[in-house]
BAMI-553525 format. One record per residue (C-alpha): x, y, z. Coordinates in steps of 0.1 Angstrom, whole numbers, padded with zeros to 4 digits, always signed. Layout:
! residues N
XYZ/...
//
This chain:
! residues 784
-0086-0256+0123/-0100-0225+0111/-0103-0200+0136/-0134-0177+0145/-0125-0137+0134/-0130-0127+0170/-0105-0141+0176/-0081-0122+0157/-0095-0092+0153/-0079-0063+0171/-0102-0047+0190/-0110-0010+0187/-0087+0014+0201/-0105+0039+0224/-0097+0076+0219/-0088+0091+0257/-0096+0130+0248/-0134+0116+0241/-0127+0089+0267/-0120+0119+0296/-0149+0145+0278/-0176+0112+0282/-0169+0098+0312/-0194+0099+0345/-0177+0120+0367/-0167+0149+0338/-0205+0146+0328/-0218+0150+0364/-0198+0181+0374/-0203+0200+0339/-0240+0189+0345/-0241+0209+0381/-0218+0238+0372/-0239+0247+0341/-0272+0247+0367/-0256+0263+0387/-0248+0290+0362/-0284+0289+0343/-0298+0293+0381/-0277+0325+0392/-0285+0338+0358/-0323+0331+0364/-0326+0348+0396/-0314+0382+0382/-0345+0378+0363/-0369+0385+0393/-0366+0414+0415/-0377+0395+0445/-0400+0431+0460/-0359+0443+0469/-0353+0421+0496/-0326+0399+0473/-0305+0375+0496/-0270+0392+0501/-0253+0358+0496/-0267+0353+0459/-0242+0381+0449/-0216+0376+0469/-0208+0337+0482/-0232+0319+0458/-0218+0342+0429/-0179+0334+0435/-0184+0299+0441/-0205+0293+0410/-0176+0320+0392/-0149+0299+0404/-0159+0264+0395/-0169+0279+0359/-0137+0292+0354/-0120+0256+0368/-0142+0240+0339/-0130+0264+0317/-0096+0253+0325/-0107+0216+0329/-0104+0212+0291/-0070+0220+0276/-0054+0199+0309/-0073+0171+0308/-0074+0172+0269/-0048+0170+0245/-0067+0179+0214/-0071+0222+0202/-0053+0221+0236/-0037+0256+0230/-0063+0271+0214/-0087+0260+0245/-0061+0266+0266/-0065+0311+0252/-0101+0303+0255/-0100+0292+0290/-0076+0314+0299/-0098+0342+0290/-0123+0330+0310/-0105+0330+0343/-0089+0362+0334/-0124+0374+0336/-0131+0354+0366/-0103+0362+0384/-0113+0402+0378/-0143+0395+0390/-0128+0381+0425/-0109+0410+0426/-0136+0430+0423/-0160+0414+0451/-0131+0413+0475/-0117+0446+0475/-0153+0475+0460/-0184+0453+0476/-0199+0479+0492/-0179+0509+0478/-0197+0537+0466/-0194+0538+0427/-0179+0571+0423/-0150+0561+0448/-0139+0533+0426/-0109+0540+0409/-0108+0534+0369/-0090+0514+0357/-0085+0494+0385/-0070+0461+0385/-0102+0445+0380/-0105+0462+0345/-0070+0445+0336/-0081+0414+0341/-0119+0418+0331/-0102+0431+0294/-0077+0403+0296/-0111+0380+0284/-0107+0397+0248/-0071+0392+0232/-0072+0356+0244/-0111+0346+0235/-0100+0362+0199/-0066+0335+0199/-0085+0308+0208/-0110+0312+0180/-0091+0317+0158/-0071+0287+0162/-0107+0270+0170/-0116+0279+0134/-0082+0270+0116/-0080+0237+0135/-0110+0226+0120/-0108+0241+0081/-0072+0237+0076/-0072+0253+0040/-0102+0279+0032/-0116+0293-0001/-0121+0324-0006/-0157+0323-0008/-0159+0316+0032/-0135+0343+0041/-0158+0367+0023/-0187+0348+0040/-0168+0355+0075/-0158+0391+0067/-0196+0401+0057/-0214+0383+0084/-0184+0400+0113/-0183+0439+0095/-0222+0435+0091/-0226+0423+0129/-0199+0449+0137/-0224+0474+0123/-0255+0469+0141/-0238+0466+0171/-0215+0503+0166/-0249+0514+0155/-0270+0511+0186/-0238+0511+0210/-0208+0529+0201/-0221+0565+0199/-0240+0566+0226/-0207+0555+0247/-0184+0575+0230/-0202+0602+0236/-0209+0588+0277/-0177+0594+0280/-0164+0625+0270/-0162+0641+0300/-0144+0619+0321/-0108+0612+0325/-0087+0601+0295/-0076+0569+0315/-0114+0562+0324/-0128+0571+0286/-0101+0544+0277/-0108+0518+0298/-0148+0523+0291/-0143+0522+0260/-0115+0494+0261/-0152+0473+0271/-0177+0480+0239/-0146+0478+0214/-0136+0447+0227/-0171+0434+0226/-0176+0447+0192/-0143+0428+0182/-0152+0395+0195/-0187+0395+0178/-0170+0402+0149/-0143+0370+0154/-0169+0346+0164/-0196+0354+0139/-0163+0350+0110/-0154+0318+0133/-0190+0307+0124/-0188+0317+0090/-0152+0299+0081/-0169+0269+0098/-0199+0268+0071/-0221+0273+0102/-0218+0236+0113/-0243+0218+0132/-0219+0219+0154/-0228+0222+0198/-0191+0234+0204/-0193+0266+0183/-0227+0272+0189/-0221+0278+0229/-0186+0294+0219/-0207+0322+0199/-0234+0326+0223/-0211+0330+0251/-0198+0356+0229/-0234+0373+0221/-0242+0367+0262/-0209+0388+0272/-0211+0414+0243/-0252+0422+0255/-0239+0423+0292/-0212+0448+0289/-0234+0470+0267/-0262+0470+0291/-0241+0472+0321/-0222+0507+0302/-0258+0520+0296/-0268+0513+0329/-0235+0532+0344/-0242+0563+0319/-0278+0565+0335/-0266+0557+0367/-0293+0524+0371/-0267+0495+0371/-0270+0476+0407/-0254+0444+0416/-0277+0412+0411/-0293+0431+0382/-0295+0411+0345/-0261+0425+0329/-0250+0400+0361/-0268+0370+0350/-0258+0376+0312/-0223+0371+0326/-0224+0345+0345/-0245+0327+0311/-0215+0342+0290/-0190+0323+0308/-0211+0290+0312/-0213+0292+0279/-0176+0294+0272/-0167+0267+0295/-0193+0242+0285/-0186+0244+0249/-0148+0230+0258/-0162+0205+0280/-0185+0192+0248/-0177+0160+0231/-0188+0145+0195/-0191+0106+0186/-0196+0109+0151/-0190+0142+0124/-0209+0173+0121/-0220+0178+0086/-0218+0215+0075/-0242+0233+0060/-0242+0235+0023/-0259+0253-0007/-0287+0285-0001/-0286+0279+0035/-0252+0287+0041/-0256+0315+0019/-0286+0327+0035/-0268+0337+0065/-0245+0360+0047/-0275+0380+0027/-0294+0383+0061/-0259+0402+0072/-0261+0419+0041/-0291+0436+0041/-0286+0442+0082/-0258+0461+0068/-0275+0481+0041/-0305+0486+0069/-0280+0503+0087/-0266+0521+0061/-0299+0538+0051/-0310+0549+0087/-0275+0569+0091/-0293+0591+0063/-0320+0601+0084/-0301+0591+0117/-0271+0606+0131/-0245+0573+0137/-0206+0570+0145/-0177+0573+0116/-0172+0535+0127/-0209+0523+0122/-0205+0536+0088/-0176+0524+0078/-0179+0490+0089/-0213+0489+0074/-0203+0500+0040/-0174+0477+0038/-0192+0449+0048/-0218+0459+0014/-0179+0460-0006/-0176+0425+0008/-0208+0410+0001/-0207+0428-0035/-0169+0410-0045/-0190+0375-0030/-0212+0382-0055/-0188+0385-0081/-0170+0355-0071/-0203+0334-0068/-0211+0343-0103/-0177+0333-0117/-0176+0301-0098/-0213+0291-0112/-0195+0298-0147/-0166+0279-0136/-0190+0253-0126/-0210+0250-0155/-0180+0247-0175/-0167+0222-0156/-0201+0197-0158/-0203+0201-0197/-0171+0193-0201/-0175+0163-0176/-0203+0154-0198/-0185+0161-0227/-0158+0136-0251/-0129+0158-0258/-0119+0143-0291/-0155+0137-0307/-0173+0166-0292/-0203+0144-0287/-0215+0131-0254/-0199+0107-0231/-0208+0074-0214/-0223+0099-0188/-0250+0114-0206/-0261+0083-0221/-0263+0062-0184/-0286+0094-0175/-0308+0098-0211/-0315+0062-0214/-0335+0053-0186/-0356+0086-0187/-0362+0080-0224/-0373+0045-0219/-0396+0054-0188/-0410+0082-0208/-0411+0062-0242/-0447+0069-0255/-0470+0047-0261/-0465+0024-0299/-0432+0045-0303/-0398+0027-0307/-0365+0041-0289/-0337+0022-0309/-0302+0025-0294/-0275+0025-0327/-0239+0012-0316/-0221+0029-0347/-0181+0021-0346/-0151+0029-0370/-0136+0001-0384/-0101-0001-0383/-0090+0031-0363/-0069+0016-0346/-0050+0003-0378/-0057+0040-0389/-0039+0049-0353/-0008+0029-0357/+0005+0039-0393/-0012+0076-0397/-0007+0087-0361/-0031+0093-0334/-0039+0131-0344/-0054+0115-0379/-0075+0088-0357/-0086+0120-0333/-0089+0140-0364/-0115+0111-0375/-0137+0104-0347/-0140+0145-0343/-0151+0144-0380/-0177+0118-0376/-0190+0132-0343/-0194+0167-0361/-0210+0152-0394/-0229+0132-0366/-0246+0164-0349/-0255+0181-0380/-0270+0147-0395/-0289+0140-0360/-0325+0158-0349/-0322+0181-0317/-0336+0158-0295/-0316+0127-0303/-0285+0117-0280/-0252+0107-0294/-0224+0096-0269/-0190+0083-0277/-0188+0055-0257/-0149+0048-0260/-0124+0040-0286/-0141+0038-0318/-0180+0035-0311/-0209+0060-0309/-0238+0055-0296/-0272+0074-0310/-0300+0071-0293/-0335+0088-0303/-0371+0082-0304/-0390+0071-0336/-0431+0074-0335/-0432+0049-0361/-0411+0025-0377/-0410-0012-0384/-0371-0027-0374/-0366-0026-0417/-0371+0012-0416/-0355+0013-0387/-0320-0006-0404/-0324+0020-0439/-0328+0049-0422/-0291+0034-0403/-0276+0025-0433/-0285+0065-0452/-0266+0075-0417/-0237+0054-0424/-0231+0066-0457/-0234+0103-0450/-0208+0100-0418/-0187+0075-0441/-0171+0103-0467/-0135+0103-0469/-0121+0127-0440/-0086+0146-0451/-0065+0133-0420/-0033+0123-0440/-0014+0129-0469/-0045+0111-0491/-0084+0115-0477/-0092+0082-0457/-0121+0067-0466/-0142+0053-0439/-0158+0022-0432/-0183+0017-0408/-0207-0012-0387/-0236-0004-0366/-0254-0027-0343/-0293-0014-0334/-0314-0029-0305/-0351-0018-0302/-0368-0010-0273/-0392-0023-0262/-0389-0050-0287/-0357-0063-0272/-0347-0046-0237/-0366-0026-0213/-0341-0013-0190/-0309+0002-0200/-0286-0027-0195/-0305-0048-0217/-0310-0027-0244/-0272-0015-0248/-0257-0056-0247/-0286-0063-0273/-0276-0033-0296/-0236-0047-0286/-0239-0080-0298/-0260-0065-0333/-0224-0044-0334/-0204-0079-0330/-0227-0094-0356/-0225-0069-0381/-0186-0066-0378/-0185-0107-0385/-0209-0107-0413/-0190-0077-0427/-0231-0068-0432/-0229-0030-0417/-0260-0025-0404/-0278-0053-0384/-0304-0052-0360/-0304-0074-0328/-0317-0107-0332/-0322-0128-0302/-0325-0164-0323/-0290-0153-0336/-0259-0182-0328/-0238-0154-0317/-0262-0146-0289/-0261-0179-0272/-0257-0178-0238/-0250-0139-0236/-0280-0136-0210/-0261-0162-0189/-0231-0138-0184/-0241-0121-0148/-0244-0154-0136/-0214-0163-0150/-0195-0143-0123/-0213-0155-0096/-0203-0194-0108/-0170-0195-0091/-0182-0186-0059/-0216-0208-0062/-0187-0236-0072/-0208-0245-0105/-0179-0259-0128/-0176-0293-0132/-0147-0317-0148/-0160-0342-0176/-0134-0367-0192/-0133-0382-0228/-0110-0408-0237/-0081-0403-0263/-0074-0441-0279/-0044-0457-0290/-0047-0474-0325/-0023-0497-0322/-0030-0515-0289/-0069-0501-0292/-0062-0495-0254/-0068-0455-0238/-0036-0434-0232/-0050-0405-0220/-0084-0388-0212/-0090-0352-0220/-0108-0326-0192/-0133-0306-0204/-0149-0275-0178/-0187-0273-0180/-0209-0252-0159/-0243-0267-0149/-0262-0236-0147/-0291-0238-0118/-0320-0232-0147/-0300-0239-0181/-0285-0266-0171/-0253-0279-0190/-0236-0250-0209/-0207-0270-0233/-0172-0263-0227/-0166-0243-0263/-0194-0220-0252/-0183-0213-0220/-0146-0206-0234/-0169-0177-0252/-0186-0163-0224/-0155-0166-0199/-0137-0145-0227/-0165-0113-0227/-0162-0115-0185/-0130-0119-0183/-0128-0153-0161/-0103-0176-0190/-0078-0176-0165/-0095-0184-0131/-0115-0208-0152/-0080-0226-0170/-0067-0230-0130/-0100-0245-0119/-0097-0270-0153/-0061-0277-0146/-0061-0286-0109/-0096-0305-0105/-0078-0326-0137/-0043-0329-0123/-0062-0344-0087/-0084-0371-0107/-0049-0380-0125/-0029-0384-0097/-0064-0403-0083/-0067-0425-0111/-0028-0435-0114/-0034-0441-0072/-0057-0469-0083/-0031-0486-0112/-0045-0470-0142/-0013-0450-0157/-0036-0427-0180/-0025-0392-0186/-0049-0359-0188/-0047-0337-0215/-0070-0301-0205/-0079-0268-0232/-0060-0239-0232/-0063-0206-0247/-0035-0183-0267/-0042-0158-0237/-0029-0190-0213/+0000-0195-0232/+0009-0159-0233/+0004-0161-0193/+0041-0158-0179/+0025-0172-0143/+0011-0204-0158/+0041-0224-0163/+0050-0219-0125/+0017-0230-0113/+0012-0256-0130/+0045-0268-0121/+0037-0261-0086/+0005-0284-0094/+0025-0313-0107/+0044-0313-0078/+0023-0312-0050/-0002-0340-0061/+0031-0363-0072/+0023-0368-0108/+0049-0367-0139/+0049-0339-0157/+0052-0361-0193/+0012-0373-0177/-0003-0338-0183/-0009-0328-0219/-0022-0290-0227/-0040-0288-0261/-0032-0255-0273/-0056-0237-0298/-0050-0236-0332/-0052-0193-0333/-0016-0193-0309/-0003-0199-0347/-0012-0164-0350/+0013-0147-0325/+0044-0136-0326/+0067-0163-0334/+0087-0154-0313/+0065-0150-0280/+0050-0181-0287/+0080-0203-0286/+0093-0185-0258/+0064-0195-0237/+0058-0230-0248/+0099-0237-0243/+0086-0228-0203/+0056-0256-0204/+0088-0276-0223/+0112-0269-0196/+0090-0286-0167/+0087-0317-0188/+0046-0315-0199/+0033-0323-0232/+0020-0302-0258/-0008-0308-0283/-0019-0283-0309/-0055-0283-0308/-0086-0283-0339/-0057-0285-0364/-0068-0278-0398/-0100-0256-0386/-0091-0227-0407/-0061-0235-0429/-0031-0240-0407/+0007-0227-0419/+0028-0263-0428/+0058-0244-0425/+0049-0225-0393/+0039-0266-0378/+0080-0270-0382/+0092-0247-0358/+0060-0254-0333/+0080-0269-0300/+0045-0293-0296/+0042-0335-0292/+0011-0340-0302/-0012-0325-0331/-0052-0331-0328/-0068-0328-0361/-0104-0308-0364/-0132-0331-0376/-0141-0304-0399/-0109-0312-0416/-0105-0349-0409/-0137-0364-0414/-0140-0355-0453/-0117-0380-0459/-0138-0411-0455/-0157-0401-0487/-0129-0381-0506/-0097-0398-0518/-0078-0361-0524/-0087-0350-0486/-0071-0385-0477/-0042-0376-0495/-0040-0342-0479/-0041-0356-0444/-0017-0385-0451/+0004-0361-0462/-0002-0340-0429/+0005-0371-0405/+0037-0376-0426/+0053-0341-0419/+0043-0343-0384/+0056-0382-0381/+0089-0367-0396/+0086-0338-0369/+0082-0368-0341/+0050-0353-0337/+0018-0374-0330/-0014-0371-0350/-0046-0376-0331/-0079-0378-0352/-0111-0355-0332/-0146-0362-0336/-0142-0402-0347/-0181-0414-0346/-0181-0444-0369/-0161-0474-0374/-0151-0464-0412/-0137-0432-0393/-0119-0455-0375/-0106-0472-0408/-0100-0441-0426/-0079-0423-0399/-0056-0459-0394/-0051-0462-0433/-0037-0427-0431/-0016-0430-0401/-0028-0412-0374/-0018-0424-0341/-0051-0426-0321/-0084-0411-0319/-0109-0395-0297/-0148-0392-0303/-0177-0402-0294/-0169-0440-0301/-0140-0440-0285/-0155-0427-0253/-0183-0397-0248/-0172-0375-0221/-0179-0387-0187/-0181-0370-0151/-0158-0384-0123/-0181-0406-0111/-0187-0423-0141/-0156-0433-0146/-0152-0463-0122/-0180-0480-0146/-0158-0467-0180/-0124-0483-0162/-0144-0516-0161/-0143-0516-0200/-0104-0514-0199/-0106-0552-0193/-0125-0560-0225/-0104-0580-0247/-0076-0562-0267/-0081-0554-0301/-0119-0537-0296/-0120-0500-0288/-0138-0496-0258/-0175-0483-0262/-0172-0498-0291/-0190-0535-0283/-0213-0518-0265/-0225-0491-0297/-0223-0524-0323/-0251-0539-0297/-0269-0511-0294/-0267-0506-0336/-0278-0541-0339/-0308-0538-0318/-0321-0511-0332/-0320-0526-0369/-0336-0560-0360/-0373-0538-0348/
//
């Protein structure tokens, strides 16, 4: 039983901190404290013809004072995240509170000049400042752990500039206010537009270190900042002038100042703020900027404080070393995106520049012109690599890619693409594919002169592979597998310069490829099985699995071919598994119904060299509860060209768990005799290319006798591919060979097809079976 997802999936764990910030009753009472707030704040606004209700000021005030500050405080209790720097933040905002309590309870009513200053009221009103400034600051490094020092230069011009304009309308006009008063009252006057001035300055740098998020939290934070810093300032200039009166706006600006404060620790986020990135978070900082210079041309004509100067110059200082720094990390930049775009060793373009030129050249491509892509590579580097040294093979490609640049018009693109190919791509007005392939091969020779990178100039050889577009592709994929498989041609024909063909051999089946790798999962492979016939008794021993893939518009691609294609994508040993297990079930199905065949299934030198095959196929065996000696793997004929060593290290596994081994198209291309000898195999299949010239030839008779008698002597069977005609038959039992396999013997069949083939097994001994039925078949046909 399979069971639903739901079922196991864990389910999502809830955060509390945004859990306590989102739920109702939270919502509801930030909801009627910040009303409450807005509303006091608004009714400051209107002077209500001087007959303004006592109670707004005095009961109404404290209550909505009190439940701001417990809001305040509401956060860093309830809330365990930033909870010390909310906890400064909140602080300060029932230190300011709480001064404010002080104040209503013990000077309502008392004349102005009879209040003393400072009083405690003043301790606790500048007890907002130090901690507002802590909890900011921790505010800001909580959420940019590790800053550059382009947005501390961001935050110190955007503060000292804001710094400036407020000194400059502010500070001298209070300094001055206050000259004449007591040293303890000009301090604690002052204690009110220095403190304001400081905490503009740390929550416009907050802002600025932030990137000026979108982001409701800061926002409020720094607006309850501006809110404060415009109240105190008016509420100074209306002592100094003697027009301050409770109720008035310097009032409401508080109260909106500490709403502010408190709701932004009561706000929550579901998903992340995105800062703001490129000129606009620049623009910010030049606005400050030229505020700044502003200022610093009216103190020519205007008399302003030492401060407003000062701040204002070094905040032009600051914004003149941002400049610096933004120029240098542009350069830095720019370096850093050519070389990205650049290959090290060849100094020509990477894969990079070509995935962005080739589909804007092709798009633009005008019209009766030809864009030809050239896949150029260097033969044998990496034979060049292993016995000069990698600084020669580097000192080689960086040779070619120079000659390359100097050989190439400006607007052509040439890209390394990765070990030993370059790609050229450039536009041609006019030009047949023949043109085309000269004007390649001139190229070739010109990059080929020897290169001195050893004790004796190498001389080069090169192949190049050219696709045309439109001709053959038009879209970049296309076009650079067509121009890949011209490389591939060239290379085989030893031809150097070819130019795509798509009637080629070599291409079949390469457009099949991408849905190739969607085949497994569309479960598109099926098992076909072809007899392998004993001579002697004429009866089958075995059948051999072959994989095809019965493609949804091509129908049947052929095992060999699909061996190919597997290879380029990478699928040879998910598709060996797939071959080996569907085969090993039909066996052990088969040998279920009385008929003791064996399977024999294809596989590659990569599968031999596969350390995890042996287990799994062992693992195979067992499960489905057939003998190991029943499954046969026919080896190809190129393992003879590994390591001796390797090789009978991993056939002795495949030995060890009791299967057979066959060595496979025998004879294809000119097999070692002596290398046969020390091959750990039982059976050996011979090619029909090198079999079937027999049957007309009496020294290629003599030549496989002579190959079934070293392999008899090695207790090795001979099995004769590709047997078609009865004197095939004769030829291959004159010379000894054990059995056969063809298309007489038995064309390959799919599982269903069997149950009729296993009906011939009852024909009478002696005949081969298919073989009655091809004679009849023959007969017919010659009698019409």
């Amino acid at each position: 039983m399979t069971r639903s997802h739901a079922a196991v999936e864990p389910a999502a764990e809830v955060d509390p901190d945004l859990a306590v910030l989102g739920s109702p009753l939270f919502r509801v009472a930030r909801t009627i404290i910040a009303s409450l707030g807005a509303l006091y704040a608004i009714s400051t606004l209107f002077p209500m013809g001087g007959q303004r209700p006592a109670l707004l000021d005095t009961a109404f005030y404290l209550v909505v004072l009190i439940a701001t500050a417990l809001l305040a405080l509401a956060r860093p209790i309830l809330v365990r995240r930033n909870r010390i720097a909310w906890a400064f933040v909140g602080g300060g905002v029932a230190s300011w509170a709480a001064g404010d309590v002080y104040w209503q309870a013990s000077f309502t009513g008392v004349d102005a000049n009879a209040i003393p200053v400072p009083s405690p009221a003043d301790v606790f009103y500048v007890g907002l400042y130090p901690l507002a400034y802590i909890g900011f600051i921790l505010l800001a490094r909580a959420t940019v752990r590790r800053l550059p020092a382009s947005v501390w230069l961001d935050g110190v011009v955007t503060s000292l500039a804001a710094g400036a304009m407020f000194s400059a309308f502010t500070l001298n006009d209070l300094l001055n206010a206050d000259g004449s008063k007591p040293l303890a009252a000009t301090i604690t006057n002052l204690a009110y537009p220095v403190g304001d001035l400081i905490l503009m300055v740390v929550a416009v740098a907050a802002l600025a270190m932030v990137r000026w998020r979108n982001d409701p939290v800061w926002w409020l934070a720094a607006l309850g900042a501006a809110a404060f810093t415009a109240a105190d300032t008016g509420y100074l200039f209306g002592l100094s002038d003697n027009t301050y009166t409770d109720g008035s706006w310097p009032d409401g600006l508080w109260m909106i100042g500490l709403t502010l404060m408190a709701l932004a620790g009561s706000m929550y986020r579901r998903r992340s703020i995105d800062e703001v990135r490129g000129f606009a978070a620049l623009l910010v900082p030049i606005l400050f900027s030229l505020c700044a210079l502003v200022v610093l041309i009216v103190g020519t004509f205007v008399h302003l404080h030492p401060v407003t100067i000062i701040m204002a110059s070094a905040c032009l200082l600051a914004a003149g070393i941002r400049t610096a720094l933004t120029f240098e990390q542009t350069r830095e930049l720019t370096r850093t995106r050519r070389e990205a775009a650049t290959d090290e060793i060849s100094g020509l373009g990477n894969r990079r520049v070509l995935d962005s030129a080739l589909p804007s050249m092709l798009e633009g491509l005008p019209a009766g012109a030809t864009l030809p892509l050239t896949i150029v590579s260097v033969d044998h580097l990496q034979e060049m690599n292993r016995i000069l040294g990698y600084t020669a093979g580097d000192m080689i490609l960086n040779t070619v890619g120079n000659r390359l640049q100097q050989a190439l018009p400006p607007e052509a693109v040439a890209v390394r693409l990765g070990g030993a190919e370059i790609a050229i791509l450039r536009t041609v007005s006019a030009g047949t594919p023949d043109s085309i392939a000269r004007d390649t091969e001139f190229l070739l020779r010109a990059l080929a002169a020897p290169v001195p990178a050893g004790p004796v100039p190498v001389q080069l050889e090169l192949s190049a592979g050219v696709a045309l577009a439109p001709m053959h592709a038009s879209n970049s994929a296309e076009l650079i597998r067509c121009a890949a498989d011209a490389l591939h041609e060239a290379k085989s024909s030893r031809s150097e310069v070819e130019i795509y063909d798509p009637g080629h051999r070599g291409d079949v089946g390469s457009h099949l490829l991408p849905d190739l790798l969607r085949a497994v999962e569309n479960e598109q492979f099926f098992v076909h099985y072809q007899p392998k016939v004993d001579l002697g008794s004429r009866r089958p021993v075995a059948l051999e699995a072959l994989l095809r893939w019965r493609h949804p518009t091509q129908g049947w691609v052929e095992p060999e071919v699909l061996q190919r294609l597997a290879v380029q994508v990478g699928l040879t040993r998910q598709l060996t598994r797939i071959l080996l297990r569907t085969a090993l079930e039909s066996c052990a199905g088969w040998r279920r119904q009385g008929f003791e065949l064996g399977v024999a299934a294809d596989v590659s030198a990569a599968d031999v060299l596969d350390t995890r095959l042996p287990y799994d196929v062992a693992k195979m065996v067992n499960k489905l509860g057939v003998p190991p000696s029943a499954l046969t793997l026919e080896i190809a004929e190129d393992v003879m060209l590994i390591d001796a060593r390797r090789t009978e290290t991993a056939l002795g596994q495949f030995r060890h768990f009791g299967v057979r081994l066959a060595l496979d198209h025998y004879g294809r291309s000119a097999p070692s005799l002596a290398r046969l000898r020390s091959m750990p195999v039982d059976e050996l299949k011979l090619d029909p290319a090198f079999a079937a010239p027999m049957v007309n030839s009496p020294q290629d008779a003599v030549v496989i006798r002579s190959t079934v008698d070293l392999a008899r002597s090695l207790g090795i069977t001979v099995i004769a591919e590709g047997v078609d005609t009865r004197e095939m038959v004769d030829a291959v039992t004159l010379s000894g060979c054990a059995g056969v396999q063809g298309i007489l013997p038995g064309e390959p069949m799919s599982a269903d097809a069997l149950q009729q083939w296993f009906a011939a097994l009852r024909q009478p001994e002696g005949q081969i079976p298919g073989q009655r039925r091809r004679e009849q078949t023959h007969s017919g046909r010659a009698t019409r």
